[in-house]
C-alpha positions as CSV (number, residue, x, y, z in Angstrom):
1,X,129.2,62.8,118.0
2,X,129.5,59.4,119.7
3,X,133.3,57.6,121.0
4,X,132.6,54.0,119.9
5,X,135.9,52.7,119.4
6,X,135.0,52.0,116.1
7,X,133.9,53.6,112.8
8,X,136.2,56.6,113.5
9,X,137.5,58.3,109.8
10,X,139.3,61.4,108.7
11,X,136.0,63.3,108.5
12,X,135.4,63.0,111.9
13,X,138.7,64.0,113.0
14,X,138.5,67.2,111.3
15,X,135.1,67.4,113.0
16,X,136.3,67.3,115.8
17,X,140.0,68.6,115.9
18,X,139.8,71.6,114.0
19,X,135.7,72.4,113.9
20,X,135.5,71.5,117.7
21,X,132.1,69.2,117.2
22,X,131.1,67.7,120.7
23,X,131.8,64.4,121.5
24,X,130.6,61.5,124.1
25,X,131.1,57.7,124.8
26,X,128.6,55.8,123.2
27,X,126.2,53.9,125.8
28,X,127.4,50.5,123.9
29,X,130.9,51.3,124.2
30,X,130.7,52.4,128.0
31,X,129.3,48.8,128.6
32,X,132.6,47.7,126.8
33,X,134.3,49.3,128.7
34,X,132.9,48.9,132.4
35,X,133.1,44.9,131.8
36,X,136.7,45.1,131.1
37,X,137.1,47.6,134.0
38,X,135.1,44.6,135.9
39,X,137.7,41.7,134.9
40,X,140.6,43.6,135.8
41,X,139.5,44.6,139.0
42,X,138.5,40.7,139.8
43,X,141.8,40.0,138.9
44,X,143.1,42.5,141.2
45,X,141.1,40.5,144.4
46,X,142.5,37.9,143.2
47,X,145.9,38.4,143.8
48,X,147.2,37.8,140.4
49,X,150.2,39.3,138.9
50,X,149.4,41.5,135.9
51,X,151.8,43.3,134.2
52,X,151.3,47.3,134.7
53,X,148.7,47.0,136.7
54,X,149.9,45.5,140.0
55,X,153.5,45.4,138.8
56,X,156.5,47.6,137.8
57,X,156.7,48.5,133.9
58,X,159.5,47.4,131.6
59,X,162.7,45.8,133.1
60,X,160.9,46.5,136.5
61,X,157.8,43.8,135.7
62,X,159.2,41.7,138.0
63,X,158.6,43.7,140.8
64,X,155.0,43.2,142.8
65,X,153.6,46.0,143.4
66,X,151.6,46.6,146.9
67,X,147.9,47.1,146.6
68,X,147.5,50.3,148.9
69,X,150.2,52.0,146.4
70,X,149.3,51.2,142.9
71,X,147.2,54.7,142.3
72,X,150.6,56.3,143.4
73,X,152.3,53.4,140.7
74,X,150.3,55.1,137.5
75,X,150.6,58.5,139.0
76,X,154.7,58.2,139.1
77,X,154.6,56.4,135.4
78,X,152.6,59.6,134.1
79,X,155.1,62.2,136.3
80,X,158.2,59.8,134.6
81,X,157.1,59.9,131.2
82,X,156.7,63.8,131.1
83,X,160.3,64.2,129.5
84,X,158.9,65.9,125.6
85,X,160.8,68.7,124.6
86,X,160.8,71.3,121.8
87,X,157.9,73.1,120.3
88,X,154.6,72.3,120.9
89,X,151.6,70.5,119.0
90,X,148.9,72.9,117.8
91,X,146.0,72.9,119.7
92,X,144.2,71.7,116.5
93,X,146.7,68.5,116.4
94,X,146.5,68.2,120.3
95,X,142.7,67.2,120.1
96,X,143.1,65.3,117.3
97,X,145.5,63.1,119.6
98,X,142.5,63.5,122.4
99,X,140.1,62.1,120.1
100,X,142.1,58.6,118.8
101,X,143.3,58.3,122.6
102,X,139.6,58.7,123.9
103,X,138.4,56.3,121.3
104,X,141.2,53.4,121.5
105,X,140.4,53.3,125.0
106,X,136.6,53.1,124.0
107,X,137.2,50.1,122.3
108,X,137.1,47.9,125.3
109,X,140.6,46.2,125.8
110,X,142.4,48.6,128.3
111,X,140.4,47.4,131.3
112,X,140.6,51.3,132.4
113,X,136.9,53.2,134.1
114,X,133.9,54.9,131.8
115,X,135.3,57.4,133.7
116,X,139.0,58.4,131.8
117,X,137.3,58.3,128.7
118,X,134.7,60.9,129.9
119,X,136.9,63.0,131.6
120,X,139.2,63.4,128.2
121,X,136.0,63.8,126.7
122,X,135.0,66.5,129.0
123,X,138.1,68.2,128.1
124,X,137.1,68.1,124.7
125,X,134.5,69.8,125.1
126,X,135.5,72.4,127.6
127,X,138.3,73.4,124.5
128,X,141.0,72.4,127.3
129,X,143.7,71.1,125.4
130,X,146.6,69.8,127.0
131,X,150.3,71.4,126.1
132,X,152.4,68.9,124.4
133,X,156.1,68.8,123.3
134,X,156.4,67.3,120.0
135,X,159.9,65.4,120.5
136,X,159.8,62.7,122.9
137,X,157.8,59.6,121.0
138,X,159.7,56.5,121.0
139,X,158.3,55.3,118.0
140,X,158.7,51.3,118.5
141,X,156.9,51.9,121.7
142,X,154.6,54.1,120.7
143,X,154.0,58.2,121.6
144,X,154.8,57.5,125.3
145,X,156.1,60.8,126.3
146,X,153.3,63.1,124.5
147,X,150.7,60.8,125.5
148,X,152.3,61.0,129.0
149,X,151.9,64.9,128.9
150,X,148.3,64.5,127.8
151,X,147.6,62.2,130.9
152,X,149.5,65.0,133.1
153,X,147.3,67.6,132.1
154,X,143.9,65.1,132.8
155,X,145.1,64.3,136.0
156,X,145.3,67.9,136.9
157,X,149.2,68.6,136.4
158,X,150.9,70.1,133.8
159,X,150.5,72.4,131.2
160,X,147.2,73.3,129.1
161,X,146.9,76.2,126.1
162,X,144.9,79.2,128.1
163,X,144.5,82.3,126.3
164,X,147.1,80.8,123.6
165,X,149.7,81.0,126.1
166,X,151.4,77.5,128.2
167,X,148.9,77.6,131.4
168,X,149.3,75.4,134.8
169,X,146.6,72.9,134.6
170,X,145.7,73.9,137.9
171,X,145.0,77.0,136.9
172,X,142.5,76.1,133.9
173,X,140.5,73.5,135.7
174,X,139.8,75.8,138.7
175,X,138.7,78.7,136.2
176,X,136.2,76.6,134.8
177,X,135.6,74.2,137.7
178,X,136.4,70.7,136.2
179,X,137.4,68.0,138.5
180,X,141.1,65.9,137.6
181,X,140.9,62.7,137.0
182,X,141.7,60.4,140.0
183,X,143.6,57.8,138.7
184,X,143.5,53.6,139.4
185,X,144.8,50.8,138.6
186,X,146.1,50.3,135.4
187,X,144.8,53.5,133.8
188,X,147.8,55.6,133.8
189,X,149.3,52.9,131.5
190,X,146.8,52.6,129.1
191,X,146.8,56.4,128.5
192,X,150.2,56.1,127.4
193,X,150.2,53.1,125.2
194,X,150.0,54.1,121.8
195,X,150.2,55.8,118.8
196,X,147.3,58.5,118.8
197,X,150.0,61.0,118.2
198,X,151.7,60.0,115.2
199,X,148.3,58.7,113.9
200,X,146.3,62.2,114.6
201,X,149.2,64.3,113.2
202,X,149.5,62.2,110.2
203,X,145.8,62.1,109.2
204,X,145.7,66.3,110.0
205,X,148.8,66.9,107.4
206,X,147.3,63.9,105.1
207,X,144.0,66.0,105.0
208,X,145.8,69.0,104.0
209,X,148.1,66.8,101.6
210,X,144.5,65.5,99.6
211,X,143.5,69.1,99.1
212,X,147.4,70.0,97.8
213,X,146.3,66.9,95.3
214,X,143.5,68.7,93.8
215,X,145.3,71.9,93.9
216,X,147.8,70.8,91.5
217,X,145.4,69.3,89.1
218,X,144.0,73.1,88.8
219,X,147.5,74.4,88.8
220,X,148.4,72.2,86.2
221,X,145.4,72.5,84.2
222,X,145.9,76.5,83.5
223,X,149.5,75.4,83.1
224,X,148.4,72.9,79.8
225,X,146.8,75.7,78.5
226,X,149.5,78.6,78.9
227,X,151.4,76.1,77.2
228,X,149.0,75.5,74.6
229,X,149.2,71.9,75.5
230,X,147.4,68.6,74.2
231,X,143.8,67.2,76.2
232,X,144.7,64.4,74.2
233,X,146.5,62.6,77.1
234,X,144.1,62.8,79.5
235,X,141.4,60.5,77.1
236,X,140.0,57.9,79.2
237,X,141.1,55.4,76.9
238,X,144.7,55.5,78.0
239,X,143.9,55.4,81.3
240,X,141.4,52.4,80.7
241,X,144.2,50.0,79.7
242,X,146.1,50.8,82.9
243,X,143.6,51.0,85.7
244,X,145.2,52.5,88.7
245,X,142.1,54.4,90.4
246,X,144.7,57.5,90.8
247,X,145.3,57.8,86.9
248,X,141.7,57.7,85.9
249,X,140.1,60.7,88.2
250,X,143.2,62.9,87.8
251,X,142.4,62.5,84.1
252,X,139.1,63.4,84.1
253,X,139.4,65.8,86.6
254,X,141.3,67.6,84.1
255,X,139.0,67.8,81.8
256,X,136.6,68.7,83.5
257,X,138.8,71.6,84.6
258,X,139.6,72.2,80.8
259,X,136.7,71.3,79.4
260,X,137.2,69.4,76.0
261,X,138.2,72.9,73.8
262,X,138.8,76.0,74.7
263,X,140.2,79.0,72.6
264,X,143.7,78.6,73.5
265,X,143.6,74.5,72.5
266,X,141.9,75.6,69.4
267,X,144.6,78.1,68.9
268,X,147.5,75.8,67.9
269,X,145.2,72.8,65.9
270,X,147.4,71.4,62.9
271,X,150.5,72.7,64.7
272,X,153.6,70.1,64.3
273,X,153.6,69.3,68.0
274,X,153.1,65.6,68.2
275,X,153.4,65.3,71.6
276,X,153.6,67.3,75.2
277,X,156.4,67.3,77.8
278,X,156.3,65.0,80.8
279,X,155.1,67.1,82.8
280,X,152.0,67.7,80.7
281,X,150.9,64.7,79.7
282,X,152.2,63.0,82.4
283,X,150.1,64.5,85.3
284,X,147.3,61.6,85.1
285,X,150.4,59.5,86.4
286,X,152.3,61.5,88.6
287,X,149.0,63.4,90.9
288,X,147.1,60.0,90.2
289,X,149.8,57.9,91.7
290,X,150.3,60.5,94.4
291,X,146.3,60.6,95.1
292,X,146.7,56.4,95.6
293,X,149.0,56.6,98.0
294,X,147.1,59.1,100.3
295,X,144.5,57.4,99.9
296,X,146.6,54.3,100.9
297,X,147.8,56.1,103.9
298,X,144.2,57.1,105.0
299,X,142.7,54.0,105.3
300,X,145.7,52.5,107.3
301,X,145.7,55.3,110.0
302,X,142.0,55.1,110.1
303,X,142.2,51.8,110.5
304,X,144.6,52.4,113.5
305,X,141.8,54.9,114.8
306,X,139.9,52.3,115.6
307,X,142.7,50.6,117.4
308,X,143.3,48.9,120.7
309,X,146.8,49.4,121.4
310,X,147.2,48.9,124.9
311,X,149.8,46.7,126.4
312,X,148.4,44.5,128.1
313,X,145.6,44.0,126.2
314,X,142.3,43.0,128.3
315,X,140.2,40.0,126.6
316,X,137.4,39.2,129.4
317,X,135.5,36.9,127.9
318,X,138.2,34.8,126.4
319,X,139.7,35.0,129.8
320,X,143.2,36.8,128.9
321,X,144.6,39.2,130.0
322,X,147.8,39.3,126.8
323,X,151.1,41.5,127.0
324,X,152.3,42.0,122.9
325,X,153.2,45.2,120.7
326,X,150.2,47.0,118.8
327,X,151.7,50.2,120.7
328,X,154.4,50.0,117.5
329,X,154.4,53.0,115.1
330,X,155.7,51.0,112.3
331,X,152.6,50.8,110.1
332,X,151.7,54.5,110.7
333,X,155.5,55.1,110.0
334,X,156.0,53.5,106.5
335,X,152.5,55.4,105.6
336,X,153.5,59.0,106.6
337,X,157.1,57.9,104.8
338,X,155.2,56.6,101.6
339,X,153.0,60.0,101.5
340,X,156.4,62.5,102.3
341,X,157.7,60.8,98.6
342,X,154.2,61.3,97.1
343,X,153.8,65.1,98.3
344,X,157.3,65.0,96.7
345,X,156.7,63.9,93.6
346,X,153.6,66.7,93.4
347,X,156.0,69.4,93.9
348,X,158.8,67.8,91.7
349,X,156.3,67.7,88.6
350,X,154.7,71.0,89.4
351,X,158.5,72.4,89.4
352,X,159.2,71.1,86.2
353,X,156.1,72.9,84.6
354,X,156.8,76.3,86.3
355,X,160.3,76.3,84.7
356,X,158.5,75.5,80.7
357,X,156.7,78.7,81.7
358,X,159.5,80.5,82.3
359,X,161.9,79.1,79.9
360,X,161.4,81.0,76.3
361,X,163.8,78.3,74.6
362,X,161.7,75.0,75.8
363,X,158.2,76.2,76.5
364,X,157.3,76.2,73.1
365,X,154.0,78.5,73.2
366,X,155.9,81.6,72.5
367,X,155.6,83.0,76.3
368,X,158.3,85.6,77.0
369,X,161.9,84.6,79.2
370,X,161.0,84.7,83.0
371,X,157.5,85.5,82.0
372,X,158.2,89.5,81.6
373,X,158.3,91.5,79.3
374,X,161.2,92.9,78.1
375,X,163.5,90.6,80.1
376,X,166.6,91.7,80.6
377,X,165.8,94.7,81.5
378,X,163.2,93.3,84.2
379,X,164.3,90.2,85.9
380,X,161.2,88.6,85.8
C-alpha cells in the first residue's frame, strides 16, 4: 500500500495495524515532501527565525537557536517529551499511530526529509513497533508525549516490543540491522505534533464498536423471537417517514435476520398483544441511532487521517511558513465522547431485553423465572 497523505480510511488501518500489509510513500507524495523539505532549508540559509526549527519551543520561542546545534535542539525535544507512564499501547494500536503519523507527515506541510517518513515506514515493515505509555497526551496540544516515545524509538533510543517483552531500541535495530534515524532541523517537532494517537486508537475501538452494532441486531433478533415478539415494527414504512439512515438498515437488517415469519411469530397470531416493549420494537431507533453516530465518528477521524497537523505548518508555494493549532484533539475528542454514549445506549437496550427474558412476570411468552427450570430450586 502507498503513504499519500491522503485517501487514508478505516480499512486501511486495519490493513495495516492489525493485518500488517506493507506500506511505502507514494512517489507523488515524496515530491511533496522534498519541496517542503527544500523551502525550509532555504529559509534556514537565510537566517530567518522560524519557530521550532531554528528556535526554542513554547515559552522558549524567543530564544535563537545556533545553527551548528539545532540537530542536538530536536534530539533534546524528543529525550524531554519522553515523560508517558502507565501501561502500554498494544502493538496493534502502536502501528496504527505509525501509520496516521507516517501519512500526516506525507502530506507535505511539515517541511521534514522523504527520509523520516521512510524510516517509520521501514519500521512498519520490519514489525518494529515502538513501546508506548498510554498516559501522557496533552490533549489540547495534541499526543506529545506518546508521539515523543514513538520518535525515541526511530531515532534509535527507547523502548520497542521484542519477543512481546519491553526491548532497548538499541538492541532491536542491531538484531535486524536497521539504521536510526539522524535527525534535522525541524523534524523532531513535526513527529510530535499531533493527534495520530487519539485518532488511531479511536478508529481501532470504533472498528470493533461497528461489529458490536451488528452483533446486537442478531442478539436482538433471537431475542424478538424468544419473546414471541411483533416484525411489525421493523416495516419499512415506519422508518420511511423518519429517515435517519441508522433506523432504516437496522430495520431491515432484522428482517433479514428474521425473515418475514417464522414458527415461533406464527405461534402467537390473533394473540391480544397490541404492541411490544421498548426494547423490541424500539431497536430500529436505539442500534440505528447508535450505527449514525459511528458512522459520524468515522468519517471525522478519517478525515483527521488525512491531516496536516504540524505546528508550524509549511505552505511553500504561498510562501508561509504559519504557527496555529490543528495539533488540538478536540474534534477527535467530542467524537470518541459521542460514540462512548452510543456504545452505551447498545448495552443499555440489550440489558433491558436480557432482564424480559429472565423475568417470568413481564416477558409475556411464558419463558420460565431466570430462564431455568424449576427455579427456586436452581438459581438460574
Amino acid at each position: 500500500m502507498k503513504i499519500e497523505g491522503k485517501g487514508l480510511n478505516l480499512e486501511h488501518v486495519i490493513q495495516i495495524a492489525l493485518e500488517k500489509e506493507k506500506v511505502e510513500l507514494s512517489s507523488a507524495a515524496k515530491k511533496k515532501v522534498s519541496d517542503s523539505r527544500a523551502y525550509i532549508e532555504k529559509k534556514l540559509k537565510s537566517q530567518e527565525a522560524v519557530y521550532g526549527v531554528n528556535t526554542g519551543f513554547g515559552a522558549a520561542a524567543r530564544v535563537r537557536i545556533d545553527d551548528k546545534r539545532l540537530t542536538q535542539l530536536q534530539k533534546n525535544l524528543i529525550r524531554s517529551h519522553s515523560t508517558g507512564v502507565g501501561e502500554p499501547f498494544s502493538a496493534e494500536e502502536t502501528r496504527a499511530i505509525m501509520l496516521l503519523r507516517a501519512n500526516a507527515l506525507a502530506c507535505g506541510n511539515s517541511g521534514v526529509r522523504p527520509e523520516v517518513i521512510e524510516k517509520i515506514l521501514e519500521f512498519l515493515n520490519a514489525d518494529i513497533v515502538p513501546y508506548i505509555p498510554q498516559q501522557g497526551s496533552v490533549g489540547a496540544s495534541g499526543d506529545l508525549a506518546p508521539l515523543s516515545h514513538l520518535a525515541l524509538a526511530i531515532i534509535g533510543e527507547g523502548y520497542v516490543w521484542g519477543d512481546g517483552k519491553k526491548t532497548a531500541t538499541a538492541k532491536v535495530l542491531g538484531a535486524k540491522k536497521i539504521k536510526p534515524l539522524e535527525l534535522q532541523a525541524k523534524e523532531g517537532l513535526s513527529l510530535i505534533n499531533g493527534c495520530q494517537v487519539m485518532t488511531g486508537v479511536g478508529l481501532l475501538n470504533l472498528s470493533r464498536a461497528r461489529r458490536l452494532c451488528w452483533l446486537s441486531d442478531l442478539a436482538g433478533a433471537m431475542s424478538v423471537e424468544a419473546l414471541l415478539g411483533s416484525r411489525n415494527a421493523f416495516d419499512p414504512l415506519i422508518s420511511s417517514v423518519r429517515p435517519h439512515p441508522g433506523e432504516s438498515k437496522t430495520a431491515k437488517n432484522l428482517i433479514k435476520i428474521l425473515g418475514r415469519q417464522s414458527k415461533i411469530s406464527k405461534s402467537h397470531e390473533g394473540c391480544d398483544r397490541v404492541q411490544d416493549s421498548y426494547s423490541l420494537r424500539c431497536m430500529p431507533q436505539v442500534h440505528g441511532a447508535a450505527k449514525d453516530t459511528l458512522r459520524n465518528a468515522v468519517e471525522v477521524l478519517e478525515r483527521e487521517a488525512n491531516s496536516a497537523t504540524d505546528n508550524p505548518l509549511v505552505f511553500h508555494k504561498e510562501d508561509k511558513i504559519l504557527s496555529g493549532g490543528n495539533f488540538h484533539g478536540q474534534p477527535i475528542a467530542f467524537q470518541m465522547d459521542f460514540s462512548a454514549i452510543a456504545v452505551a445506549a447498545l448495552a443499555s437496550i440489550s440489558e433491558r431485553r436480557l432482564e424480559k427474558l429472565t423475568n417470568s412476570h413481564t416477558n409475556g411468552a411464558g419463558l420460565p423465572m431466570f430462564a431455568i427450570a424449576d427455579s427456586g430450586l436452581n438459581s438460574g
